[in-house]
C-alpha positions as CSV (number, residue, x, y, z in Angstrom):
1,X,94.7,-60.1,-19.0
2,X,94.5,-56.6,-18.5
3,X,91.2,-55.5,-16.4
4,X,89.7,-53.5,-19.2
5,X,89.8,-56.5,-21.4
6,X,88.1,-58.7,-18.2
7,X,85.0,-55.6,-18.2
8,X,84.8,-55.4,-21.7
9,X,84.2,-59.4,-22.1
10,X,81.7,-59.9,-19.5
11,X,79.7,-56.5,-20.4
12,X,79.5,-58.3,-23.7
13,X,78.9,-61.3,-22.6
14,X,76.5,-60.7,-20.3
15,X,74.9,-57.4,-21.5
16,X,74.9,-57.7,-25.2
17,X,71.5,-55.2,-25.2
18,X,73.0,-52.7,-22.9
19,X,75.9,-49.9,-24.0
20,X,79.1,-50.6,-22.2
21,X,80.7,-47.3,-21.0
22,X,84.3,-47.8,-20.0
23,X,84.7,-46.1,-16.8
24,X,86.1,-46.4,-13.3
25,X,83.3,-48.5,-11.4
26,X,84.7,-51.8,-11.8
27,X,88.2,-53.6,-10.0
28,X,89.5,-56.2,-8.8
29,X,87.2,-57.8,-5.6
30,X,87.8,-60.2,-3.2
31,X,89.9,-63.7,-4.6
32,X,91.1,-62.0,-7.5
33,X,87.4,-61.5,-8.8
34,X,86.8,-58.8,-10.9
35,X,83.8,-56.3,-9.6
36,X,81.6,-54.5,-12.2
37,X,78.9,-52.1,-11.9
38,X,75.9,-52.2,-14.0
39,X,73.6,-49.0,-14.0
40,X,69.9,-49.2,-15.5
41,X,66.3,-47.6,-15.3
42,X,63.1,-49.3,-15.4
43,X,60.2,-50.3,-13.4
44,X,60.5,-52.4,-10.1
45,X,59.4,-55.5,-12.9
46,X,62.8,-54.7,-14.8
47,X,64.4,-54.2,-11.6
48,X,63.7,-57.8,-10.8
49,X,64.6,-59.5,-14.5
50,X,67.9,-57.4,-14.5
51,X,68.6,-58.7,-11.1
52,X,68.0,-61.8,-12.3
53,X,69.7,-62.0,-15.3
54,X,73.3,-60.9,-13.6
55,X,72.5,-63.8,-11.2
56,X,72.6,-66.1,-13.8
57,X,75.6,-64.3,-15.2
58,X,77.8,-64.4,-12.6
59,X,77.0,-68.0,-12.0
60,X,78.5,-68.8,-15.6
61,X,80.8,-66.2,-14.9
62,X,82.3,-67.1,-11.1
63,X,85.1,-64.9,-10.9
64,X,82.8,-61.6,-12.0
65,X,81.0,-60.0,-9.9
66,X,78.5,-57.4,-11.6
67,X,76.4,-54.8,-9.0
68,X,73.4,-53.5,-9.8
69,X,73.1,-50.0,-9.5
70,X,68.9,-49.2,-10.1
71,X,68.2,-45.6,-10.6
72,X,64.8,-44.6,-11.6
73,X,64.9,-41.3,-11.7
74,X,67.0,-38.3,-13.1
75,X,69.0,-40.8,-15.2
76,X,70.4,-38.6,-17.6
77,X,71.2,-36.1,-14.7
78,X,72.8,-38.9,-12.8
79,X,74.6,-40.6,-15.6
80,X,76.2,-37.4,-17.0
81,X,77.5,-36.4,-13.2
82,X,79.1,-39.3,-13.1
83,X,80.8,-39.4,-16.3
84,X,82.0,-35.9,-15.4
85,X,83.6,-37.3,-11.9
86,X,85.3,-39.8,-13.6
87,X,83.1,-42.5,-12.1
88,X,81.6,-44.2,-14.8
89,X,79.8,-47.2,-14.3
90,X,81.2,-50.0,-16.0
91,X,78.3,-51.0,-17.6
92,X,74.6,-49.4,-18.3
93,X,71.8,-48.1,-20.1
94,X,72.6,-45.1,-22.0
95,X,69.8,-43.3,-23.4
96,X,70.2,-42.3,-26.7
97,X,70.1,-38.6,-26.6
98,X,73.4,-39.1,-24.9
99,X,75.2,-42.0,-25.9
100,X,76.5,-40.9,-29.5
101,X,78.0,-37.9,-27.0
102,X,79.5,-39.8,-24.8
103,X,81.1,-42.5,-28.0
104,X,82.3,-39.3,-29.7
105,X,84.5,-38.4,-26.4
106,X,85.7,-42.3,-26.0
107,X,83.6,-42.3,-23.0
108,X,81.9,-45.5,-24.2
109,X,83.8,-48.8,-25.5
110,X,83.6,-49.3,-29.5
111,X,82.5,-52.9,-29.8
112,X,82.6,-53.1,-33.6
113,X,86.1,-55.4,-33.1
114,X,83.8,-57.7,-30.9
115,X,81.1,-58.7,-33.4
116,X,83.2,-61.4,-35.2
117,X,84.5,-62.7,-31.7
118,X,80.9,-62.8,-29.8
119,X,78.0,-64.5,-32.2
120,X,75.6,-63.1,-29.8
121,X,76.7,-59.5,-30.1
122,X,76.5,-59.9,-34.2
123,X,73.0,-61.8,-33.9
124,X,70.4,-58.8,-33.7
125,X,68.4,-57.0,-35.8
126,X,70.1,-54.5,-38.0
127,X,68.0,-51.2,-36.6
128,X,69.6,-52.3,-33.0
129,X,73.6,-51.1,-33.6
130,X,74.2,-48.0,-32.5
131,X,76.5,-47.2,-35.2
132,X,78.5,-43.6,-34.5
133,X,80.9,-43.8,-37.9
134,X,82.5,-46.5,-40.2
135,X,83.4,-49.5,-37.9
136,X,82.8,-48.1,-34.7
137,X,79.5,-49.3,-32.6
138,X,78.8,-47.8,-28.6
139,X,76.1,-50.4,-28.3
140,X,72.8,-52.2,-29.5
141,X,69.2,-51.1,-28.4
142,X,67.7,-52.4,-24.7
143,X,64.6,-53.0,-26.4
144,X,63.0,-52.7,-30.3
145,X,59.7,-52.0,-29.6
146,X,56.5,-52.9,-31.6
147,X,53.3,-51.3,-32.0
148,X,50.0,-52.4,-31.1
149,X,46.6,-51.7,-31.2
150,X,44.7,-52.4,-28.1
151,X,40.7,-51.8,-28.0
152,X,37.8,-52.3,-25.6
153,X,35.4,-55.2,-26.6
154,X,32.3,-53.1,-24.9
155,X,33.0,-50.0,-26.0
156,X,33.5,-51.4,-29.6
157,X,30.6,-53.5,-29.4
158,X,27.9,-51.0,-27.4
159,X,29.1,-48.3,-30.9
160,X,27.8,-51.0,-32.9
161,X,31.6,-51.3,-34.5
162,X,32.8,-54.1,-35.7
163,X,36.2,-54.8,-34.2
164,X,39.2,-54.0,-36.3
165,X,40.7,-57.0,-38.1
166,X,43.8,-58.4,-37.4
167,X,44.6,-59.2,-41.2
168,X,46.9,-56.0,-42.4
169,X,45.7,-56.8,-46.0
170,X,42.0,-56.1,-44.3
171,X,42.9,-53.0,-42.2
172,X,41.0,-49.9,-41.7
173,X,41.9,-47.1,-43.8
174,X,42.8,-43.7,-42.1
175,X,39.4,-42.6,-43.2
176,X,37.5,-45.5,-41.9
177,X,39.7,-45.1,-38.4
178,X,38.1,-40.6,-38.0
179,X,34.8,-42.3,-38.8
180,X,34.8,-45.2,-36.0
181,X,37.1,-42.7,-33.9
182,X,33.7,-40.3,-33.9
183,X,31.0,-43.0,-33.5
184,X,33.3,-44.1,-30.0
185,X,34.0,-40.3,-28.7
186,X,31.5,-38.9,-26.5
187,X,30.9,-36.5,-24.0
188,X,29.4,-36.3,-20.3
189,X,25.9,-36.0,-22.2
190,X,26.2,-38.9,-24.8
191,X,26.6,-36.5,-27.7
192,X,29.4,-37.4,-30.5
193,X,31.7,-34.8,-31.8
194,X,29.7,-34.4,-35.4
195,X,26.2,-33.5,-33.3
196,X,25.3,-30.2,-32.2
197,X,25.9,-29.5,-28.4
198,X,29.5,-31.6,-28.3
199,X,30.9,-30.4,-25.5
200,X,34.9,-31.1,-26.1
201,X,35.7,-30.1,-22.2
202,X,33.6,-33.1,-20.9
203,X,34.8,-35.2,-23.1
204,X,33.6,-39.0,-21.2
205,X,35.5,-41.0,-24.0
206,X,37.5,-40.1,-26.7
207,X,37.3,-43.1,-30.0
208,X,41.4,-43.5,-30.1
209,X,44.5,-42.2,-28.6
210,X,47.9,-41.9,-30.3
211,X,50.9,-40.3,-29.3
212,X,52.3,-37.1,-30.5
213,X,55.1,-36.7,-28.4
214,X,57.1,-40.3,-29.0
215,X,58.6,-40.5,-32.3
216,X,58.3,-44.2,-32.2
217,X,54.6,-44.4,-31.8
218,X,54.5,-42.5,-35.0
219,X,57.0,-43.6,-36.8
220,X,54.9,-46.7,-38.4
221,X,52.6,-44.0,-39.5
222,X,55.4,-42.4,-41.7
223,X,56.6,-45.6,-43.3
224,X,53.7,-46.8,-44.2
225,X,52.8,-43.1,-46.0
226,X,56.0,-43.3,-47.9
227,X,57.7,-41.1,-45.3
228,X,60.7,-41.8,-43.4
229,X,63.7,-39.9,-40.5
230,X,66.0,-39.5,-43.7
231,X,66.9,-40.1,-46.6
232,X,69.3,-44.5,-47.1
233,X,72.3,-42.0,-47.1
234,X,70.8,-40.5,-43.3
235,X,72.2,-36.7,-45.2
236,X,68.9,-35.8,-46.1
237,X,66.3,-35.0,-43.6
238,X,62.3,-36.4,-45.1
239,X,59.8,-34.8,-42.4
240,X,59.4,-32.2,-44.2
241,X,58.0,-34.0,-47.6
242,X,54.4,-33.6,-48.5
243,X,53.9,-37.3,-46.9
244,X,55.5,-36.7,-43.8
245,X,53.2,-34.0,-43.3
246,X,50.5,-35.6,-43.9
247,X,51.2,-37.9,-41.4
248,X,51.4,-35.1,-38.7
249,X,48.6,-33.2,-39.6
250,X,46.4,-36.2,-39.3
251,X,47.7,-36.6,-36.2
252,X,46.9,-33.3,-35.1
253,X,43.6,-33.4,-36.3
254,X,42.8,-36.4,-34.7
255,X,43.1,-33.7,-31.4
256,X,41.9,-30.5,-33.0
257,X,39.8,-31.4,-36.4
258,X,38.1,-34.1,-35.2
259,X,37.9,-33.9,-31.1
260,X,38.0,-37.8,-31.1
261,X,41.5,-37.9,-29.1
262,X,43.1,-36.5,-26.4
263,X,45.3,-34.1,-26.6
264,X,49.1,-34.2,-25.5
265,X,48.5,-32.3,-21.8
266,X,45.5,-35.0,-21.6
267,X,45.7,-37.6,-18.4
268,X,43.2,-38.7,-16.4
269,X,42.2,-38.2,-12.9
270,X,44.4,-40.2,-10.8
271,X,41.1,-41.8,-9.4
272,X,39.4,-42.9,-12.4
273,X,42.8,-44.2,-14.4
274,X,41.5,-48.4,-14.1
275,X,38.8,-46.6,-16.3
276,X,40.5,-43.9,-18.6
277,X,38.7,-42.1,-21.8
278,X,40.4,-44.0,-24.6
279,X,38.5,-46.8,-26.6
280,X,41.6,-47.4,-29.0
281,X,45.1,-47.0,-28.4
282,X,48.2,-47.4,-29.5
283,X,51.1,-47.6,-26.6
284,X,53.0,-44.3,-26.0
285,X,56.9,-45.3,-24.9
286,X,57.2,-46.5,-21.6
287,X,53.6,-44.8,-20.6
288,X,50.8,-46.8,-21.8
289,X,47.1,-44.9,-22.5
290,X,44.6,-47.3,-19.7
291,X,41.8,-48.3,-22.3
292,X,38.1,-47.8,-21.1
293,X,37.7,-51.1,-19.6
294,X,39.9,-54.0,-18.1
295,X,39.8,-56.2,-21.0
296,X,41.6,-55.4,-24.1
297,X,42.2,-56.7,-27.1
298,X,44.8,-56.8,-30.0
């Protein structure tokens, strides 16, 4: 068995979430082993399970050997210098504004032929495969996200709010969400953005907190307006239709209409972050808004 065929099993077979790039990184180790390399971001928490889970690989597995290779930082800066030098890691995380790239150039392996012959490659969601053309796949997703609405108990209870319900048949309209948003936003003096003397600088809470800047925090927004990326063909491009644009203006006005959320250049001070100005919030990507107290709720 040719040493391609050895890499592109055991990525599969042990990295099923993960795009397999076929590079130069692996070869043959000590006892006739086969050595892989296996590059990935995260935080020192993923680190850890990643670690972990080529443990248990390579226990199954006794004559792979898969090395970690963490990088944190500059990924895409990384990645793409190494692809360039011919030293592509065997295995990896390949974020998406590069991976359909890098499948178009054969730089990563097309797994389509591997569905049939690995049921756990062919067992996730549909929105996961990485699909770059009829029959060819570079990879499923690391992680399908959800979206959540986390709140503070005091500051919902001390605006005399009552919590929002966790039945979707009983959730708060948009509407209902600006006028709780308001009664939760205020400023250094106690004053709500709809009374006179709001000062939008000093802002001590804002009611909610959504991001602009992640497509994926939004994204339920759109489909639950009738909006959508594109069109079931993916030829026609939908954020431009009236309720797509909705969507993003309500977003924006949120920030600028209202003054009940921060706006995208928004952080807090490094020292008051256990305590940040946000009362609701939904998650931003791999940064997550602090919510004004320590106990939250979904």
């Amino acid at each position: 068995m040719k040493r391609r065929d050895l890499f592109r099993m055991g990525g599969l077979a042990a990295l099923g979430a993960a795009g397999a790039a076929c590079g130069s990184g692996g070869g043959t180790g000590a006892a006739g082993t086969t050595a892989l390399q296996f590059m990935y971001w995260g935080s020192t928490f993923e680190k850890a399970a990643v670690e972990k889970m080529l443990r248990a690989f390579e226990q199954k597995n006794p004559d792979i050997k898969v090395k970690p290779v963490f990088t944190p930082d500059e990924y895409e800066v990384k990645l793409n210098s190494l692809v360039a030098g011919g030293r592509t890691p065997d295995l990896g995380y390949v974020p998406m504004s590069m991976s359909f790239r890098l499948a178009e150039q054969g730089n990563l392996v097309n797994l389509f032929p591997y569905l049939q012959k690995y049921p756990q490659l062919a067992g996730y969601l549909p929105d996961a495969y990485l699909w770059y053309g009829k029959d060819k796949l570079h990879g499923v997703s690391t992680a399908n996200e959800i979206e959540l609405l986390w709140y503070s108990r005091s500051a919902i209870a001390a605006a005399g709010i009552s919590p929002p319900p966790a039945v979707a048949a009983s959730a708060w309209s948009w509407d209902q969400l600006v006028e709780n948003a308001y009664k939760l936003t205020v400023d250094q003096n106690g004053r709500h953005p709809d009374e006179p003397g709001f000062d939008p600088g000093q802002v001590r809470q804002f009611g909610v907190s959504i991001s602009i800047t992640y497509a994926a925090a939004w994204y339920g927004f759109l489909r639950s307006n009738g909006a959508d990326f594109a069109d079931e063909t993916g030829r026609t491009c939908l954020l431009d239709t009236p309720e797509a644009v909705q969507v993003f203006q309500n977003l924006q006005d949120l920030i600028y209409k209202h003054r009940v959320a921060p706006g995208p250049a928004s952080s807090p001070p490094p020292a008051t972050r256990c305590r940040a100005p946000t009362s609701c919030s939904r998650p931003s990507g791999w940064r997550w808004w602090w919510t004004a107290t320590g106990r939250c709720s979904t």
